[in-house]
N, C-alpha and C positions, 0 to 999 in steps of 0.2 A: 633326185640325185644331182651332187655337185658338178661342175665339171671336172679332169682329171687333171692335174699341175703335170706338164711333162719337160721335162730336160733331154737338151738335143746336143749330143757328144759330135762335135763335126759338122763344119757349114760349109764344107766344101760345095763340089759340082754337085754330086748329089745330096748333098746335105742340105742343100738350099732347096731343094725338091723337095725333100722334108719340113724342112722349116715352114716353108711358106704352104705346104700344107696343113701343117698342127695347123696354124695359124690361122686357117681359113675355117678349122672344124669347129662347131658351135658345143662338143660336147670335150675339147680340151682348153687348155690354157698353157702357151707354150711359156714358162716361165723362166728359166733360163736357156743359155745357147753359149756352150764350151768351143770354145775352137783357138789356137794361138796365134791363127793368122791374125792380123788387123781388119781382111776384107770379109773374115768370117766373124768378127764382132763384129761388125760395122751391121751384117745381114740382121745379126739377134739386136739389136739395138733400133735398126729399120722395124722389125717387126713386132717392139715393143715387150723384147726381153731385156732381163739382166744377162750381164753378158761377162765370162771370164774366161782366163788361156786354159786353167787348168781344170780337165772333167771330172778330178777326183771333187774338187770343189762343188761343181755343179750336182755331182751322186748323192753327196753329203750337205746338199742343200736342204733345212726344215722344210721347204713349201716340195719341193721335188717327189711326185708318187708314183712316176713313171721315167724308162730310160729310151731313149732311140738311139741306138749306137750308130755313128755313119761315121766312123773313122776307117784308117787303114785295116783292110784285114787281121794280119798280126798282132793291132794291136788291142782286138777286140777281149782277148781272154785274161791278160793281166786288168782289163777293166771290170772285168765279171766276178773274180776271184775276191 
């Protein structure tokens, strides 16, 4: 089994606890990392993702088979939808 392409919605404070842990796992592949900060591209790009502001982007990335939502609460269900 391959490992699993995961897309990270938010590099915030926790997001970055995230990030760098896909990052660490041997059975994902963090490939992209959404966030509109500049310090939260700046993390997926440290960690050797693609890196964009917008998560609808990163959901509708071909290589993407997985999601980690770590944005604000409220805004988790207009992303789900």
């Amino acid at each position: 089994m391959g490992r699993l392409a995961v897309a990270l919605l938010g590099a915030g404070r926790l997001g970055a606890v995230h990030a760098r842990t896909l990052a660490g796992m041997p059975e994902a592949d963090l490939v992209v990392v959404a966030d509109p900060r500049p310090e939260g591209r700046a993390l997926g790009a440290e960690l050797g993702a693609r890196v964009v502001a917008d998560p609808l982007e990163a959901i509708h990335d071909p290589a993407t088979r997985a999601v980690v939502i770590v944005t604000p609460t409220d805004s988790h269900a207009p992303l789900i939808e």
